[in-house]
C-alpha positions, -999 to +999 in steps of 0.1 A: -912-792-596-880-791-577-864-817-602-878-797-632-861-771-626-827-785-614-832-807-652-833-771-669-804-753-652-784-786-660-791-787-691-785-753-697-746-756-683-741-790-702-755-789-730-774-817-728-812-822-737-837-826-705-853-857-715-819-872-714-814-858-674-830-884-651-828-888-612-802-915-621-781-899-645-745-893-629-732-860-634-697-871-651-722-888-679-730-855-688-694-846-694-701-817-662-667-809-648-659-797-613-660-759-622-691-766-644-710-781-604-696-748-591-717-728-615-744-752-617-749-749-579-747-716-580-775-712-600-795-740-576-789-712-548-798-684-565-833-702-575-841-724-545-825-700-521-803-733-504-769-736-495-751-763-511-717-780-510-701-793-541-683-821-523-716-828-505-742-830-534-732-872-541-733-884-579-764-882-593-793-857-599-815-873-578-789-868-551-787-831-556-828-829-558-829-845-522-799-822-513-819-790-526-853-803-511-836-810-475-821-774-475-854-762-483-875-776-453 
């Protein structure tokens, strides 16, 4: 679920079609910049109610889903 939903507000801020976001896929594959992770996250807060760090989130979605699931517990 959690994964999901982080796929759909990433897609949404890159453009990029979900079935192409896996757990593996690094964020600069999706051609996300640094102030595109500031919004992204941003969005991840506002729907998992987590904080997050952008220089704390490490390189890949999976990363950020075990970022957003640890903030949540």
């Amino acid at each position: 679920m959690t994964f999901e939903k982080i796929k759909e507000i990433i897609a949404d801020h890159s453009g990029e079609d979900t079935d192409a976001i896996t757990l593996d896929t690094e964020y600069t594959s999706l051609g996300i910049d640094s102030l595109t992770i500031v919004e992204i996250l941003m969005d991840i807060e506002d729907e998992f109610g987590v904080t997050l760090e952008a220089g704390k989130i490490g390189t890949t979605v999976g990363d950020l889903v075990a970022k957003v699931e640890e903030g949540q517990e």
